[in-house]
ZADRENLUM-643094 format. One record per residue (C-alpha): residue number from 0; residue in three letters; x, y, z. Coordinates in Angstrom, 3 decimals. Layout:
% residues N
    k    r      east     north        up
  NUM  ALA         X         Y         Z
...
% end
This chain:
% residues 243
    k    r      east     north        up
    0  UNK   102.953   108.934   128.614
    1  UNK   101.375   108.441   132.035
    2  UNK    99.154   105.070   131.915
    3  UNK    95.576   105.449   132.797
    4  UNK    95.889   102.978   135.847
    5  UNK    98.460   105.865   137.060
    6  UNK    96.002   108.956   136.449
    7  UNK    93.849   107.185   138.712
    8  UNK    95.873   106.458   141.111
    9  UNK    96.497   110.069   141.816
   10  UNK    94.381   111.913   144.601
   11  UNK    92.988   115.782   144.097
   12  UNK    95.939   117.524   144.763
   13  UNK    98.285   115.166   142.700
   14  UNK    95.658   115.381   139.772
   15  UNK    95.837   119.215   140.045
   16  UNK   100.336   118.803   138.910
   17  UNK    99.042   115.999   136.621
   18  UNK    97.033   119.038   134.970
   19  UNK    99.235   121.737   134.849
   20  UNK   102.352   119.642   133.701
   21  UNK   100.305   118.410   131.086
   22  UNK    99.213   121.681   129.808
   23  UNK   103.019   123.358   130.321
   24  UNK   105.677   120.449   130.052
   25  UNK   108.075   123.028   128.309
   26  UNK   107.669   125.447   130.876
   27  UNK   107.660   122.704   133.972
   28  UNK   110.550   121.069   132.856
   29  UNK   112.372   125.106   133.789
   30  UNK   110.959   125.165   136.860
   31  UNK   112.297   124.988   140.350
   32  UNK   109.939   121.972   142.612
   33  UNK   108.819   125.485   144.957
   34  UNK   107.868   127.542   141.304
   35  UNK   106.057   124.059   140.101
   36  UNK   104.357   124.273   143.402
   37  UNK   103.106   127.188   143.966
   38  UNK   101.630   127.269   140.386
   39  UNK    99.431   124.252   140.840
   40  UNK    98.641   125.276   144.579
   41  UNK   100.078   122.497   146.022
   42  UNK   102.685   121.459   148.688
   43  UNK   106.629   120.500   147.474
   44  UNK   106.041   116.996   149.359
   45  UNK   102.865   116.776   146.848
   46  UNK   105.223   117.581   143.619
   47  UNK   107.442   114.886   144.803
   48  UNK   104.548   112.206   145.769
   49  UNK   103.402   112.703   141.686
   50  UNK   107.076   112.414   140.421
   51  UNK   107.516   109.054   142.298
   52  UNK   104.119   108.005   141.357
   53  UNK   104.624   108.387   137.285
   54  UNK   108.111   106.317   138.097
   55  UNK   110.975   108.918   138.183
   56  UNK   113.310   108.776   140.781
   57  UNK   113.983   112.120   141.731
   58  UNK   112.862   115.932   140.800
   59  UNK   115.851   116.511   138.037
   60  UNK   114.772   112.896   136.700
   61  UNK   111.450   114.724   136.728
   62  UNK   112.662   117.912   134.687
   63  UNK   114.532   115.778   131.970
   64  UNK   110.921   113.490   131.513
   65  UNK   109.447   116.999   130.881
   66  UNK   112.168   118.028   128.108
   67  UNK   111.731   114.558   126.498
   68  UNK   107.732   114.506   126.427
   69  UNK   107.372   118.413   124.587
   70  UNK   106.041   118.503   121.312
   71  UNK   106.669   121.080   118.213
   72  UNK   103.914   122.614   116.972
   73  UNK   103.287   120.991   113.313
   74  UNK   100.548   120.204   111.077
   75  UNK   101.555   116.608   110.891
   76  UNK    98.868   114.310   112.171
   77  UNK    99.117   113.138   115.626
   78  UNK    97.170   109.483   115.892
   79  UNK    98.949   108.685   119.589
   80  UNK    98.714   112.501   121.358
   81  UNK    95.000   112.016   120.552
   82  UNK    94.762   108.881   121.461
   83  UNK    96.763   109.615   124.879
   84  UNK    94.264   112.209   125.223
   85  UNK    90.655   110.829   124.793
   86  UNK    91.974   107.702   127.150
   87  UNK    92.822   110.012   129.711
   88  UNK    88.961   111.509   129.749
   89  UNK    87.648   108.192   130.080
   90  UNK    88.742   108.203   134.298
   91  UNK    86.575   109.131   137.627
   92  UNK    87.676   112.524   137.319
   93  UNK    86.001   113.270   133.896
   94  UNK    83.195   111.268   134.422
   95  UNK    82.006   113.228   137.465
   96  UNK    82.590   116.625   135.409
   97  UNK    80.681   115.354   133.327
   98  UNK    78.109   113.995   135.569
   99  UNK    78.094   117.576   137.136
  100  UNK    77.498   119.394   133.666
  101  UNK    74.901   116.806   133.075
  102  UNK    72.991   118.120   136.594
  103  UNK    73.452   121.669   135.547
  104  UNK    72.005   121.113   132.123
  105  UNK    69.078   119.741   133.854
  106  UNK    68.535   122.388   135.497
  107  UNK    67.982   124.882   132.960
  108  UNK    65.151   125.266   130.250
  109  UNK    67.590   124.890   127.216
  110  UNK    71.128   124.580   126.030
  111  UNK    72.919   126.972   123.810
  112  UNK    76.575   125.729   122.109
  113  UNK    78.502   129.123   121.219
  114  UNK    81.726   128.313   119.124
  115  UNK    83.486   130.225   116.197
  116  UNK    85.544   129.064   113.076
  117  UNK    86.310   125.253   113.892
  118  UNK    85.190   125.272   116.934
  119  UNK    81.967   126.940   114.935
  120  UNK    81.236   123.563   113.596
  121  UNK    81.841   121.776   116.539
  122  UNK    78.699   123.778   117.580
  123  UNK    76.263   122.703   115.249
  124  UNK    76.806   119.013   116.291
  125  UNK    76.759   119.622   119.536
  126  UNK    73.379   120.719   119.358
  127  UNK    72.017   118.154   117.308
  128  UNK    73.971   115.613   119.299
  129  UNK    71.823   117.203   122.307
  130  UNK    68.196   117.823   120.726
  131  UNK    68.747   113.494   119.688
  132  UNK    69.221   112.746   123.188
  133  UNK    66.091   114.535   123.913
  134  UNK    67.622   117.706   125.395
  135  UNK    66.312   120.891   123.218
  136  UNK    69.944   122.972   122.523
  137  UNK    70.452   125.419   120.097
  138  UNK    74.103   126.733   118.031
  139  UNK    75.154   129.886   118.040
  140  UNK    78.426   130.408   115.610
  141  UNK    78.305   134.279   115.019
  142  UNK    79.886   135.920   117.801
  143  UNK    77.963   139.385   116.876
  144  UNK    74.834   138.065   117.985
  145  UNK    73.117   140.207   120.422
  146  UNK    72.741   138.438   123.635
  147  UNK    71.021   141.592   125.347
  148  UNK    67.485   139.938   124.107
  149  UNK    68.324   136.186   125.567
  150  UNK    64.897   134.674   127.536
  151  UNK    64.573   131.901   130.003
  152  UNK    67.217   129.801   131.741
  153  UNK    69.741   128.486   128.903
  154  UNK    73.157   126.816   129.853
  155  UNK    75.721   127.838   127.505
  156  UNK    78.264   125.933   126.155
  157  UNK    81.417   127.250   124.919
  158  UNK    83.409   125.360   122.715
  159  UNK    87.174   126.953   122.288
  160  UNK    90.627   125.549   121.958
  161  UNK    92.410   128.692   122.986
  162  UNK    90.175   129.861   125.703
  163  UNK    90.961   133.317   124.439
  164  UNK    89.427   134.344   121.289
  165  UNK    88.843   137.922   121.366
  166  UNK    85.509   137.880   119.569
  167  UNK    83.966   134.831   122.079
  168  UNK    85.162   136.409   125.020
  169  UNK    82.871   139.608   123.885
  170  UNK    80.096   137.663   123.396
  171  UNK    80.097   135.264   126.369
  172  UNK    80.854   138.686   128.700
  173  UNK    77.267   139.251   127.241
  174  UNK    75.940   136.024   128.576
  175  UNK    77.479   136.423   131.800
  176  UNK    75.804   139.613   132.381
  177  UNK    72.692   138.198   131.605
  178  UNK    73.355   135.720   134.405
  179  UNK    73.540   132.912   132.774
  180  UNK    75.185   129.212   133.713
  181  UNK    78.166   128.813   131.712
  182  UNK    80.033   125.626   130.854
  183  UNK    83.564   125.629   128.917
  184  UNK    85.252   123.005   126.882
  185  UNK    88.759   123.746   125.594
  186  UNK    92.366   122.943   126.024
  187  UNK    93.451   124.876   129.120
  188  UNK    91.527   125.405   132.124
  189  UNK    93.311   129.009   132.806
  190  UNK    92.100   130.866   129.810
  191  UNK    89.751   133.784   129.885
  192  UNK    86.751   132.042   128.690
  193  UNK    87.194   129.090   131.052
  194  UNK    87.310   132.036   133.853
  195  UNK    83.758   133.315   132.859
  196  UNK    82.445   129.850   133.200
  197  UNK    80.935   127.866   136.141
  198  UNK    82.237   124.927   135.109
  199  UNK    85.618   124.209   132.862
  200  UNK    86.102   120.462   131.235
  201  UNK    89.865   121.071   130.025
  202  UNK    91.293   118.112   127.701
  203  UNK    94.849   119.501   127.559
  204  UNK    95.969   118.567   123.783
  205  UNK    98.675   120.638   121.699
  206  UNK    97.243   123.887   120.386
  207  UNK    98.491   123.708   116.405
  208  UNK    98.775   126.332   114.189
  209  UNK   100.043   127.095   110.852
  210  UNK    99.346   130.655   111.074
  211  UNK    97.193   133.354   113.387
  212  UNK    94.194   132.440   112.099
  213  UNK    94.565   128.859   110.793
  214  UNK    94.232   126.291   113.438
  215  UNK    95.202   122.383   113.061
  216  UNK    94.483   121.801   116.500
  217  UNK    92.073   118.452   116.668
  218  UNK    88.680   118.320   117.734
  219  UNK    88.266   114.633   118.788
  220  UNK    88.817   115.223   122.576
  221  UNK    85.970   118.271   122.175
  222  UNK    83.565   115.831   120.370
  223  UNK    83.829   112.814   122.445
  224  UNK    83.293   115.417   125.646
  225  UNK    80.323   116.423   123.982
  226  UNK    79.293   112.801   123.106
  227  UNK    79.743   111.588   126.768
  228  UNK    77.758   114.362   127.817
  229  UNK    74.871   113.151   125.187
  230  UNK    74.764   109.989   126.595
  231  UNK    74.218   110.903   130.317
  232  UNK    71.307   112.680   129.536
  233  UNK    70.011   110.283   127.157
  234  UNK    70.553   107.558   130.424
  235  UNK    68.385   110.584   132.535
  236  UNK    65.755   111.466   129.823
  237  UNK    64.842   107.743   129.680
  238  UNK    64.668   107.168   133.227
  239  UNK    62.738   109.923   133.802
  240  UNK    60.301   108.733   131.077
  241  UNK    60.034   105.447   132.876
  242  UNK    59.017   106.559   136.000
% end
């Protein structure tokens, strides 16, 4: 586990290995410090500025952390990987995304949440977690819904822990032909969903699954994204009913 007092510690580039590592550590503990690298756009020097900063002494030291930190996908419950993971939003770095989907949603006339299956339900409370902090937002959970007859200026809101989902990435192609301002939440920031969108939060937890269509992955990091998001424009709505 990196500590939070670490995370911050790290400038852009560092937080852009920080990321990817988090998101691959069975693939990055494989990789050569040039392949690690070039994946995350950085500079070798950079690679080795965010090994010594988590504590290892050296690159292989580095590669061996990686082995020891993967995870198997299970359905057992796991209290510390979420816990790890919802401390790590609450740093600079998540707090202006979030401050930067809060100006967006401002912006537009309403908010739409899109999600299927788990993510589905997610949906629904993000709206009403929305419409309570005074911002009017809608769910949409069938991804068959014809988007050709959308009005106005929404922001939509796409809730998915694969970033892939066949059926979502139909539908929010529809949206994005419409020309309207997307905003992703899921695990991985590199997904095709997260491409489509004009702004990606990624919370980079362990995708679970028991089979194809049976996901265990948790939905804590999503919801307390969505909740943080709530409260900035509740903080807005009310000062701009006080002035």
């Amino acid at each position: 586990m990196v500590s939070k007092e670490i995370i911050n510690s790290f400038n852009e580039k560092e937080l852009q290995v920080y990321q990817y590592v988090e998101a691959n550590k069975e693939k990055a503990g494989y990789m050569r410090i040039r392949e690690l690298a070039q994946a995350c756009d950085v500079s070798t020097a950079t690679v080795l500025r965010f090994v010594k900063k988590i504590g290892l002494e050296n690159y292989n030291a580095f590669k061996y952390w990686c082995h020891q930190q993967e995870h198997t996908a299970t359905t057992m419950y796991h209290t510390k990987e979420i816990l790890e993971c919802v401390e790590k939003l609450d740093t600079p770095y998540y707090k202006e995304l979030i401050e930067e989907a809060a100006d967006i949603i401002e912006a537009s006339d309403f908010v739409i949440f899109v999600g299927i299956g788990n993510s589905g339900g997610i949906a629904h409370y993000g709206a009403r977690c929305f419409s309570n902090a005074g911002t009017y937002a809608l769910c949409q959970d069938d991804p068959f819904y014809n988007t050709k007859c959308i009005k106005g200026n929404p922001v939509i809101i796409i809730l998915s822990v694969s970033g892939e989902t066949k059926e979502m990435i139909q539908q929010v192609s529809g949206y994005h032909s419409k020309g309207c301002t997307m905003i992703t939440i899921s695990t991985t920031s590199s997904g095709t969903l997260c491409k489509l969108a004009d702004l990606t939060i990624a919370y980079h937890i362990k995708y679970r699954a028991t089979q194809p269509q049976t996901d265990f992955s948790s939905q804590i990091p999503a919801v307390y994204l969505i909740e943080m998001m709530a409260h900035e424009l509740l903080q807005r709505n009310r000062d701009t009913e006080a002035v």
